[in-house]
Backbone as a ProteinNet text record, in pm:
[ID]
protein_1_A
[PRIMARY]
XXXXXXXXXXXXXXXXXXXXXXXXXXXXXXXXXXXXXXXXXXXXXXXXXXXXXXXXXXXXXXXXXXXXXXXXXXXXXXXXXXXXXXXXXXXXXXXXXXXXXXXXXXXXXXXXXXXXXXXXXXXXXXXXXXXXXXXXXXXXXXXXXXXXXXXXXXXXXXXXXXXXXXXXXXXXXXXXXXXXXXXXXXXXXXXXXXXXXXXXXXXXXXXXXXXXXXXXXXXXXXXXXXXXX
[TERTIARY]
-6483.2	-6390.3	-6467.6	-6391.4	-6490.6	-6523.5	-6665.1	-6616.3	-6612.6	-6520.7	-6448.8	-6288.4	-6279.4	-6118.6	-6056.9	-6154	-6107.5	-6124.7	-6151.6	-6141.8	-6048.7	-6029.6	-5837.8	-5738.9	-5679.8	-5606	-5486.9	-5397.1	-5252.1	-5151.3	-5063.3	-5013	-4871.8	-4797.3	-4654.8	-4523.8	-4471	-4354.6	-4261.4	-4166.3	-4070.1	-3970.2	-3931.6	-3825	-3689.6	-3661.9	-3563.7	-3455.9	-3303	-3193.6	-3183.2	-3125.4	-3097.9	-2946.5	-2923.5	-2795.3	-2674.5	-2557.1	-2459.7	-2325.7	-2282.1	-2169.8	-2052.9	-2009.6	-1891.2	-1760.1	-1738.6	-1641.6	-1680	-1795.5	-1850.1	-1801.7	-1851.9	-1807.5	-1660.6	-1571.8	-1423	-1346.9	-1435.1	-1357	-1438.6	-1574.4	-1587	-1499.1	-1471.3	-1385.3	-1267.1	-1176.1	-1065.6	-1093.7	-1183.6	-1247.5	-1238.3	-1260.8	-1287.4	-1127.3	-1046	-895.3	-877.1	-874.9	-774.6	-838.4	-955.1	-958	-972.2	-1009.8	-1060.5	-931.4	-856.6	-774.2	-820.8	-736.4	-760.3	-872.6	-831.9	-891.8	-1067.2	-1068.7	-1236.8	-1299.3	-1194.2	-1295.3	-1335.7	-1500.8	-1559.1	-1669.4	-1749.2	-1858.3	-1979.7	-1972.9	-2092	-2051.3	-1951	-1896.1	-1943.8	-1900	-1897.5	-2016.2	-2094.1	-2222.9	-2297.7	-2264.2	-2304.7	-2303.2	-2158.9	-2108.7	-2141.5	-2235.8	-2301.2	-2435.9	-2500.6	-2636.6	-2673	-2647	-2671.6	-2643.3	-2653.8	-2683.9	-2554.7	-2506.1	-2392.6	-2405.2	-2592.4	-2592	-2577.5	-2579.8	-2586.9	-2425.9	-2352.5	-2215.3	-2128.7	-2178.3	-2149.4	-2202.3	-2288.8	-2326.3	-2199.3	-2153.2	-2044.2	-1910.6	-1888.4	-1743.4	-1781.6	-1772.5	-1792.9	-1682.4	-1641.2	-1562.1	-1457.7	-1412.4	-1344.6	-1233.1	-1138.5	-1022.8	-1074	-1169	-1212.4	-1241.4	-1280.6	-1293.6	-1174.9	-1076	-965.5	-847.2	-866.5	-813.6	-845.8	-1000	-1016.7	-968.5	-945.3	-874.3	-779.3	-710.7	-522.6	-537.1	-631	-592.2	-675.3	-755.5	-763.7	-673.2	-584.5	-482.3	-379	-320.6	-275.5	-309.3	-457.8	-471.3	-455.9	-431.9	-359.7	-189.1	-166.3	-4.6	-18.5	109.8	78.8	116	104.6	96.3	125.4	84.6	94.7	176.8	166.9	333.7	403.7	316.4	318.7	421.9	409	486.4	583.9	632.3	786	822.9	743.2	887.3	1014	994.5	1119.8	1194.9	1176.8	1270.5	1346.8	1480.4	1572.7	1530.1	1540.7	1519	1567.3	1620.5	1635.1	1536.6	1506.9	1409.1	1294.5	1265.5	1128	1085.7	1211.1	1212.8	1214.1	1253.9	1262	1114.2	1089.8	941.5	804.3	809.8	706.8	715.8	874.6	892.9	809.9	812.7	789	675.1	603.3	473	356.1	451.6	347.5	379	481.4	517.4	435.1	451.4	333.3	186.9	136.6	-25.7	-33.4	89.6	51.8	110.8	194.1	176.1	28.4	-29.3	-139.1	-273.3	-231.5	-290	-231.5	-224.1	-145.2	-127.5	-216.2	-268.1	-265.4	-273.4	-309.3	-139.6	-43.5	56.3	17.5	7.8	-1.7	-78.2	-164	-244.3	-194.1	-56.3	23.9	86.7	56.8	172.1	102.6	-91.4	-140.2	-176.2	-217.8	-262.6	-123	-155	-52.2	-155	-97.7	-250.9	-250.8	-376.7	-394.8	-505.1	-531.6	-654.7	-573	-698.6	-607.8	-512	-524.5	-427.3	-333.3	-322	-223	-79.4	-186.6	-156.1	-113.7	-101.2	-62.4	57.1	39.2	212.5	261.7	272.6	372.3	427.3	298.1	351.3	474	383	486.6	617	627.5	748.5	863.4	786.1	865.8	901.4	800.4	868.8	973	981.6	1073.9	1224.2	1234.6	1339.2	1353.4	1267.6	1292	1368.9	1275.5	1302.1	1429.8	1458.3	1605.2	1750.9	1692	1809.2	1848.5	1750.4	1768.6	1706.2	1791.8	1676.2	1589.5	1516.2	1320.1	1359.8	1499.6	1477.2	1533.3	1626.9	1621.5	1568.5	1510.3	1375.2	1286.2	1211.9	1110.9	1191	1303.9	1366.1	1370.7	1395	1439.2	1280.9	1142.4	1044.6	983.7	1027.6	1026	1093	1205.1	1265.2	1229.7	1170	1141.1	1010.1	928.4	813	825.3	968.1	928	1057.1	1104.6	1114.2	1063	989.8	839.2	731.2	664.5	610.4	726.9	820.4	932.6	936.8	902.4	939.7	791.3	671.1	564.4	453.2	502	431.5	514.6	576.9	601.7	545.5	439.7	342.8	223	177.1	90.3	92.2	231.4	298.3	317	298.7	335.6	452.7	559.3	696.7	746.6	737.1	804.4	882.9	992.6	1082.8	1031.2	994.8	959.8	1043.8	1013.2	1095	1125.3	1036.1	1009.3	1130.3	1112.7	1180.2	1374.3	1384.4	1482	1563	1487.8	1553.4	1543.3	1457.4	1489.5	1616.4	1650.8	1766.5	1911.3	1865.3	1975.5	2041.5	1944.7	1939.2	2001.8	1976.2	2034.2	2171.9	2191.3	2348.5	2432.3	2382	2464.1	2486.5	2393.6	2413.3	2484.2	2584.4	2635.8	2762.9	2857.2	2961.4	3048.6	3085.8	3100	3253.1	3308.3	3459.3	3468.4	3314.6	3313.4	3246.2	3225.9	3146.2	3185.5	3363	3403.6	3322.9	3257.5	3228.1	3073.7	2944.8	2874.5	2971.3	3063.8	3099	3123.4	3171.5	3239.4	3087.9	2988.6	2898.2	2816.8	2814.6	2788.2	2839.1	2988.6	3079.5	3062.5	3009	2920.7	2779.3	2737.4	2569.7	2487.6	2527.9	2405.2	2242.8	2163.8	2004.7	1927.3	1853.2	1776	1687.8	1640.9	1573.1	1415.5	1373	1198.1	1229.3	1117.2	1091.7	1105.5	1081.8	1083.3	1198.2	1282.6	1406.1	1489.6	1483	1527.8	1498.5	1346.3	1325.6	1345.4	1425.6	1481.9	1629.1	1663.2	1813.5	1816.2	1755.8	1741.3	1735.6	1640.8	1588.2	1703.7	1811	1916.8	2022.8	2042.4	2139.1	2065.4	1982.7	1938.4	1945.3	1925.2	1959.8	2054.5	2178.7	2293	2358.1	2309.1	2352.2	2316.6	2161.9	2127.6	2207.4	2264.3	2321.5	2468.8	2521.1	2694.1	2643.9	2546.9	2502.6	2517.8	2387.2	2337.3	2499.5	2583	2677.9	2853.9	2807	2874.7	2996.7	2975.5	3049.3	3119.2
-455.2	-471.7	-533.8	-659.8	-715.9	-632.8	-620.8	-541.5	-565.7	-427.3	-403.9	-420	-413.9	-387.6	-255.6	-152.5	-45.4	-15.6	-53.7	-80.2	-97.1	-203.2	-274.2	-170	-217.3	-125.8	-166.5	-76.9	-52.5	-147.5	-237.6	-305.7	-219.3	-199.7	-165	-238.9	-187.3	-262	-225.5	-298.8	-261.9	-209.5	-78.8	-26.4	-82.6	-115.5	-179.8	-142.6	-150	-120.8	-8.8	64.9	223.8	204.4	300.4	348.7	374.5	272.8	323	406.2	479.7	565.1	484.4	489.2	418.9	433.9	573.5	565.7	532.1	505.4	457.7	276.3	202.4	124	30.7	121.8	115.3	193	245.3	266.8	153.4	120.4	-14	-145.1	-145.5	-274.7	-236.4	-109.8	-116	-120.3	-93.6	-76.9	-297.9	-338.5	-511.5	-523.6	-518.5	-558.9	-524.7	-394.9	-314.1	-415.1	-405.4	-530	-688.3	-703.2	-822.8	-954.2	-867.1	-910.4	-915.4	-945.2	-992.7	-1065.7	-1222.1	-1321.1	-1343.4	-1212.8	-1190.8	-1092.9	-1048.1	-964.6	-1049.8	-1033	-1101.8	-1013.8	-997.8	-895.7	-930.3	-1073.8	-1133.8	-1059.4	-1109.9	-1032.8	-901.9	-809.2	-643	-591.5	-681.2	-663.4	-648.1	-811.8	-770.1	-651.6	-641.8	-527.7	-389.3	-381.6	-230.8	-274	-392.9	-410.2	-347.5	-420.2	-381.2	-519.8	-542.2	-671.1	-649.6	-760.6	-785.6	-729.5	-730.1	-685.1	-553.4	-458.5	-334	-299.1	-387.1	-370.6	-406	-484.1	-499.5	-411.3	-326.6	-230	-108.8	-90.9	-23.7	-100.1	-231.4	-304.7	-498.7	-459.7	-556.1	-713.6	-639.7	-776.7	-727.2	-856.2	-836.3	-790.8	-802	-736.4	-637.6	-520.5	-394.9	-330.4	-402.2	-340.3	-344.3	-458.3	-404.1	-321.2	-271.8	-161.4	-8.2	2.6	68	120.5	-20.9	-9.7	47.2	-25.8	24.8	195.5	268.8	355	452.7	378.1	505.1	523.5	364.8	435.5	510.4	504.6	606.7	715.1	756.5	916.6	955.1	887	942.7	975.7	959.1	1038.8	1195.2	1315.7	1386.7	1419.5	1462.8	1473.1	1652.1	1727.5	1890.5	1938.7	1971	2047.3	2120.2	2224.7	2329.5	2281.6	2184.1	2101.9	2018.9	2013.5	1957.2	2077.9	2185.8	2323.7	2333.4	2362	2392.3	2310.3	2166.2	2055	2073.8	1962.5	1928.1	1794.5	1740.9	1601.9	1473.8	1481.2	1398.1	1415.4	1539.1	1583.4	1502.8	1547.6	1524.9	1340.8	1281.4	1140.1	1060.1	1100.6	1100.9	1084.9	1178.7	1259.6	1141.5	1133.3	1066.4	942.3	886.3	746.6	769.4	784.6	779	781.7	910.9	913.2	765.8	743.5	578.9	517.3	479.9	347.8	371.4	476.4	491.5	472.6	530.2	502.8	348.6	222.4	132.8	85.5	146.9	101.5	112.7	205.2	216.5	175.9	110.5	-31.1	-138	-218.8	-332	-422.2	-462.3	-581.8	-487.4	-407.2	-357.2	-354.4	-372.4	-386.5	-532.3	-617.7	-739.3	-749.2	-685	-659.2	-644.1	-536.5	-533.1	-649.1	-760.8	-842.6	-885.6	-890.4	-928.6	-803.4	-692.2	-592.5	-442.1	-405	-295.5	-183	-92	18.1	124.5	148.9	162.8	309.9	341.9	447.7	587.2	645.4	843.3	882.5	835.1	843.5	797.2	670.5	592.9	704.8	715.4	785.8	879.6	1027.5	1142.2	1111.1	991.9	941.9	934.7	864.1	792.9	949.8	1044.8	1146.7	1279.6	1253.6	1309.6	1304.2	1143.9	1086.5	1123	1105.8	1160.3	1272.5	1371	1516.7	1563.4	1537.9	1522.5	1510.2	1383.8	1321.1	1382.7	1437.1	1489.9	1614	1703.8	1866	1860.6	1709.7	1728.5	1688.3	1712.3	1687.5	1541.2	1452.7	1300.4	1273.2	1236.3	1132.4	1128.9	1133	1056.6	889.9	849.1	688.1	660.4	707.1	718.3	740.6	870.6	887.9	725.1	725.1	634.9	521.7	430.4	306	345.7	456.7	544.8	473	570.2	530.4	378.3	335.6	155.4	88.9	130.5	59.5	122.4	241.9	325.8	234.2	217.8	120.7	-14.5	-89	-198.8	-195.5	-109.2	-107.2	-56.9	-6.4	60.6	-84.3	-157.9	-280.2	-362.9	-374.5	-526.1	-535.8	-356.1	-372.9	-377.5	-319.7	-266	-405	-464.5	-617.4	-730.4	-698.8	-724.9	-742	-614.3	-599.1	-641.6	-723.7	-754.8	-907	-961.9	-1096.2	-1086.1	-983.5	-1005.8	-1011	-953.7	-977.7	-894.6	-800.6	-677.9	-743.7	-700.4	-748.5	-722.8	-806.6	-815.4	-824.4	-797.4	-844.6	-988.2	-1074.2	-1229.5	-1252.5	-1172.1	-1216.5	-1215.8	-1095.2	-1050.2	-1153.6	-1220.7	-1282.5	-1427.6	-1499.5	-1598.7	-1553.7	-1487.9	-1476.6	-1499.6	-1406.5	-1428.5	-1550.8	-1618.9	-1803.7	-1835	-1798.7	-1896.5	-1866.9	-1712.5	-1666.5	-1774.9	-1745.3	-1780.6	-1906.3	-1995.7	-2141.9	-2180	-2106.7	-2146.5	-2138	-2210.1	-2223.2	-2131.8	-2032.4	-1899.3	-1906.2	-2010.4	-2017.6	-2051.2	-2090.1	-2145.6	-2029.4	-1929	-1829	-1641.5	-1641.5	-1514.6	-1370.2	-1370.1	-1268.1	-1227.6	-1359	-1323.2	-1314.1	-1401	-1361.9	-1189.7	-1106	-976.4	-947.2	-944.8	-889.1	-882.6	-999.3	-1060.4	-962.1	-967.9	-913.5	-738.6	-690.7	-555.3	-559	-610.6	-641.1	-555.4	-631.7	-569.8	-663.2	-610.5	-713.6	-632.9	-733	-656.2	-576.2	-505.7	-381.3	-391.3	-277.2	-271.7	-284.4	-325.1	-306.8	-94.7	-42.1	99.6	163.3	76	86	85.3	-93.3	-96.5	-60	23.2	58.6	183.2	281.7	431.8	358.6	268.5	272.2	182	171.2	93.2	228	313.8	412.1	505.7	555.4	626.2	541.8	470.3	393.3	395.4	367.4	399.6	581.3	638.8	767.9	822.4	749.4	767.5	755.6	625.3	572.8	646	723.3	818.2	940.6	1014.9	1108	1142.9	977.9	945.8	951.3	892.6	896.7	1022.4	1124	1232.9	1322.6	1307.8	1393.2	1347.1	1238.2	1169.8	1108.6	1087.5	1008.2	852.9
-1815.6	-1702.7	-1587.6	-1508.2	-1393.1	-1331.7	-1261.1	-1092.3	-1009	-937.7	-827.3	-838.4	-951.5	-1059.2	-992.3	-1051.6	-1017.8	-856.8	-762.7	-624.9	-575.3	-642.2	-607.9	-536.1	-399.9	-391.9	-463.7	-523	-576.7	-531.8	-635.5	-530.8	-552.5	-413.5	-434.4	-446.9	-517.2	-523.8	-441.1	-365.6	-268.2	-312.9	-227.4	-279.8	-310.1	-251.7	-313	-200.1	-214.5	-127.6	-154.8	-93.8	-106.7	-170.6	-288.7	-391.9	-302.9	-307.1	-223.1	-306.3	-265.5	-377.8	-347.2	-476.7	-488.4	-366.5	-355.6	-233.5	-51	-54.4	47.6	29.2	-122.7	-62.4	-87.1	-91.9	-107.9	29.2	123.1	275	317.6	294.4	331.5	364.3	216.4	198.2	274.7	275.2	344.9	481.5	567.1	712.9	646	602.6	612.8	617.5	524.4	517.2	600.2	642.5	819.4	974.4	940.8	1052.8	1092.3	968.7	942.1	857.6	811.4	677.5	545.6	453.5	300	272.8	348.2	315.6	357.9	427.2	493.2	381.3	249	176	55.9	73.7	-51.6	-53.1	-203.5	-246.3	-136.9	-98.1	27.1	110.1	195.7	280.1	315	198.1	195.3	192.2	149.2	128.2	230.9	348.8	461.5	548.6	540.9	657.9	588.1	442.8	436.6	422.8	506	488.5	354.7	261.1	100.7	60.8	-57.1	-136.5	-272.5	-305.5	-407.6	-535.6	-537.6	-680.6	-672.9	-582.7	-566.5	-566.8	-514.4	-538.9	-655.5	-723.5	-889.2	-982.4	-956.3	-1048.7	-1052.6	-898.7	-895	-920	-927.6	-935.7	-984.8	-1124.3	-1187.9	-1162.9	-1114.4	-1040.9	-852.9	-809.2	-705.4	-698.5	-877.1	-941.5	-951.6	-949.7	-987.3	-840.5	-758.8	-639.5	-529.6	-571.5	-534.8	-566.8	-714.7	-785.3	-695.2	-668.6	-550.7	-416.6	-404.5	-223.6	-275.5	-361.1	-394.4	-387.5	-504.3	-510.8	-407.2	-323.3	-197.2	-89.6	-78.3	-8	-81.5	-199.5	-279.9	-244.1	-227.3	-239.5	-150.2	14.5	149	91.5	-25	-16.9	-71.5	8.2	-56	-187.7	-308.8	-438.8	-485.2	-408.5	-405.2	-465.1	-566.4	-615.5	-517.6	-488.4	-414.9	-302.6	-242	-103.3	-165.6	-279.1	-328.5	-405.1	-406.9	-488	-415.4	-304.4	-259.2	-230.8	-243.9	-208.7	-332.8	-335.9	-405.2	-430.7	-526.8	-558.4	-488.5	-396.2	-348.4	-161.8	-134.8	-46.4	-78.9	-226.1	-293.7	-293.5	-322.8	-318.6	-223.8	-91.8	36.1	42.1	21.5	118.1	37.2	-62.1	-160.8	-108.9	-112	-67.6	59.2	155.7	337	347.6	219.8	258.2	207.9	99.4	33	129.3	152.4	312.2	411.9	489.1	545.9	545.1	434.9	362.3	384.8	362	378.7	529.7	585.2	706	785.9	777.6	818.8	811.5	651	598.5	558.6	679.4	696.1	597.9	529.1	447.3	294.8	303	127.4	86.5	104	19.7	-20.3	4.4	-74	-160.2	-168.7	-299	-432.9	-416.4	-521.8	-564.4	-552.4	-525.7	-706.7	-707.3	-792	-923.2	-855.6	-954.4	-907.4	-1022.3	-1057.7	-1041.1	-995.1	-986.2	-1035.7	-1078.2	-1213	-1182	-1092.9	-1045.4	-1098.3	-1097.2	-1060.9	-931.8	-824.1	-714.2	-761.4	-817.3	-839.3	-955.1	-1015.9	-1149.3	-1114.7	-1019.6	-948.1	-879.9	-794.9	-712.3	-843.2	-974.2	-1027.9	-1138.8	-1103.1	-1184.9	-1091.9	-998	-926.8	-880.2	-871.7	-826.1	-1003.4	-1128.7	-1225.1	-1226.3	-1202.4	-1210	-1120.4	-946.9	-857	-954.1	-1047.5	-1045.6	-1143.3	-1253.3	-1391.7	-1396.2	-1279.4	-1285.3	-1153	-1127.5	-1044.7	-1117.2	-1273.6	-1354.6	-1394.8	-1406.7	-1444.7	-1524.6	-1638.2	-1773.6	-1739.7	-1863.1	-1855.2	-1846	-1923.9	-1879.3	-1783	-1733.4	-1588.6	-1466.3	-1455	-1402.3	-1364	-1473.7	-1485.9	-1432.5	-1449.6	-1397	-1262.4	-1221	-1066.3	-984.8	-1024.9	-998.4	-983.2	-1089.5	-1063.3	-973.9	-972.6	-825.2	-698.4	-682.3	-583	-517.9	-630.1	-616.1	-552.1	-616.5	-587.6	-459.5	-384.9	-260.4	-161.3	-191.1	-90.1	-57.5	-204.6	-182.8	-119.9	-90.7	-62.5	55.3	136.1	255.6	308.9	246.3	346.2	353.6	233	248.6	370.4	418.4	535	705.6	631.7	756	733.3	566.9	570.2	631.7	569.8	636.6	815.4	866.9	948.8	1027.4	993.9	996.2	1053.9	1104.8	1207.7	1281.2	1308.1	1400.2	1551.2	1648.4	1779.3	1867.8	2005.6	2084	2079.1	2115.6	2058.7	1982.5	1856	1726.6	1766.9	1884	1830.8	1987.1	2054.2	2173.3	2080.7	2009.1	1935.7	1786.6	1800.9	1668.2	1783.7	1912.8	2029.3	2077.3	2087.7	2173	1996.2	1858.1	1758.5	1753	1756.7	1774.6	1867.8	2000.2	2103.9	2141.3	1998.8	2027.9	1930.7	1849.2	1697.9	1752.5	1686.7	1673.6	1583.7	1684.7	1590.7	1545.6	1563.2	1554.1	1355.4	1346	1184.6	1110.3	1192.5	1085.3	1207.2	1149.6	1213.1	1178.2	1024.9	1002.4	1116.8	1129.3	1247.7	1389.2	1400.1	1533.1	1549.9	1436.3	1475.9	1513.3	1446.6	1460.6	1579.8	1624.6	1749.3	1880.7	1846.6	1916.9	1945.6	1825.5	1819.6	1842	1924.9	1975.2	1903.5	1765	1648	1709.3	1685.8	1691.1	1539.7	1481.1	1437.1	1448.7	1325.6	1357.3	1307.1	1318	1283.4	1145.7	1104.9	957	876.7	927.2	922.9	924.2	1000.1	1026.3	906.3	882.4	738.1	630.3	554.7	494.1	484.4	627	569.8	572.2	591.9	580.7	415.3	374.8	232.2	117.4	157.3	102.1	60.4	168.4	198.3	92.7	90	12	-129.1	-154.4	-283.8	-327.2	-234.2	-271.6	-274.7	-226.5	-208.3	-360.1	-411.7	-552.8	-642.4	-672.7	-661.5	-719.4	-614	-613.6	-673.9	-662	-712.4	-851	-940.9	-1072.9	-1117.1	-1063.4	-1090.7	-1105	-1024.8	-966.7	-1079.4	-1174.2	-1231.9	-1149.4	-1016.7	-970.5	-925.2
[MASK]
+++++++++++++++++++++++++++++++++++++++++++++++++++++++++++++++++++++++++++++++++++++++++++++++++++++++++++++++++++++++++++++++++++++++++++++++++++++++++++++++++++++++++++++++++++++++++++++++++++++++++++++++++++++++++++++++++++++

């Protein structure tokens, strides 16, 4: 052996990035969508804003379809799911309550309903709403294929309305004095059914608005079924 081999000091190797847990970086990414938008989330991106590196984030989410399966289902798990807190409802309480609480989860995340637009979600949160929302409807006396069609449309009017706010679309004041100036410049003598309406100083409403008055009518239909009416 040459010498002064064994002299040598040790060389070290650098540690490396420190191990980030998976649900760290999936409030990440939603902390990027909630303020940033959609189009600002990329694994670079996310990477930056947890001073960590991409490859450290692909070990946890082998793709950007896998890490947005994530987002989906952590806002999922802000709904409540409890048995315990739909016993005493009636099924249509229970459907109420499930509906309001997912709308919400995404009102509060503006941008994550559009997500659905591409992936269907597919997580354990995900999986708990869609079980719950069956049993509600099951143990309230409705087919399993009913039920389940019930839940599908329940779904895809919760996404119809809450991707609205990822678009941007809330009804504003703005919005609702430009629908005014289009009313009041039309020739309402050719279209009586807006004039009545007109004439009843309807304006539109919030988005929230229309989605419990959408909700109610679906439960209404609902109930004439269930009730064989």
């Amino acid at each position: 052996m040459p010498a002064g081999v064994d002299d040598a000091p040790a060389v070290r190797r650098s540690p490396g990035r420190p191990p980030i847990a998976s649900a760290r970086i999936v409030d990440a990414a939603l902390q990027v969508i909630d303020e940033q938008g959609l189009d600002s989330l990329s694994m670079r991106s996310l990477a930056k804003h947890l001073n960590s590196s991409t490859a450290t984030l692909y070990r946890h989410f082998p793709t950007r379809a896998a890490l947005v399966q994530g987002v989906i289902d952590r806002v999922m798990g802000e709904v409540d799911v409890d048995a315990a807190n739909f016993r005493a409802l009636t099924w249509r309480q229970g459907c109420e309550k499930i509906s309001l609480d997912i709308f919400e989860a995404f009102g509060r995340h503006r941008q994550t309903a559009l997500l659905l637009a591409d992936h269907t979600p597919i997580g354990p949160n995900a999986a708990a709403v869609r079980e719950r929302t069956l049993a509600v409807l099951i143990d309230g006396g409705f087919d399993v294929k009913v039920a389940a069609r019930t839940g599908a449309m329940l779904a895809h009017l919760i996404l119809g309305f809450a991707s609205q706010y990822g678009g941007e679309r809330e009804t504003t004041a703005a919005d609702r004095e430009t629908f005014r100036k289009a009313i009041h410049g039309m020739d309402l003598s050719q279209f009586p059914a807006t004039a009545a309406v007109r004439r009843a100083r309807w304006l539109p409403t919030t988005v929230d608005q229309e989605f419990q008055f959408a909700l109610q009518l679906l439960l209404d239909g609902l109930g004439l079924m269930r009730s064989g009416g």
